[in-house]
C-alpha angles and dihedrals in degrees: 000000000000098000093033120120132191115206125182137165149158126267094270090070103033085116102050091041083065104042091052096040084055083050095053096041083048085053093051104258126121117244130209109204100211090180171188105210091194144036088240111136109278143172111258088209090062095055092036092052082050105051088039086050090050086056102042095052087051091243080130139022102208134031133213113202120190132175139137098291097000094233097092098052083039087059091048095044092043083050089083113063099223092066126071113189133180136204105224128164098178144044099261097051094049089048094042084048089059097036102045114015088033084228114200098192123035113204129199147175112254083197096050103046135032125249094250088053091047088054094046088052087047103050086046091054100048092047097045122095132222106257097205122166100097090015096052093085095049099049083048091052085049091068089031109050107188102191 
């Protein structure tokens, strides 16, 4: 499980959610394909409740959440409190996710941003480590809200 990663998205990003699930199984990890097969119209919280369940029951470690834009599937992943996913279109905010908020699904917008730069966020996510210290309350207080 440690190097599996669970990747899911509407029909807007199917080609992007294979191109990145070929790039991950070319850089060693396992993938699970959580859908969709087609580009058949489909609803982004089904896939999102799907990819935040995989990682909540520990079945991956990582999650990889695509749409249009990325922030509805990011709405529907960040709906379970296990996972923590960030919408991120660049390098730096795909590396800051991982080191300060100790993201576990990274979500973007196959509309917004092109398939090489998806790739780059997604390389700096999975090789970037939680900073924690300073961080490591906050990112407590994300899955136990005390309001």
């Amino acid at each position: 499980m440690a190097d599996r990663v669970a990747i899911a998205s509407d029909h807007a990003a199917i080609e992007m959610k294979a191109a990145l699930g070929a790039w991950l199984t070319e850089n060693g990890f396992e993938v699970a394909d959580l859908g969709p097969a087609t580009a058949d119209s489909v609803d982004y919280p089904d896939y999102g409740y799907r990819l935040a369940a995989s990682i909540a029951s520990g079945e991956a470690r990582w999650g990889v959440a695509l749409c249009g834009s990325g922030i509805g599937i990011s709405i529907a992943v960040n709906r379970n409190p296990a996972a923590r996913c960030a919408l991120v279109s660049d390098n730096l905010s795909a590396r800051l996710a991982r080191q300060h908020n100790d993201a576990n699904v990274i979500a973007m917008g196959a509309r917004l941003i092109g398939i090489e730069t998806a790739r780059d966020c997604l390389a700096a996510f999975l090789s970037t480590e939680f900073g924690g210290d300073r961080h490591q309350r906050r990112v407590e207080k994300l899955s136990n809200p005390q309001i």
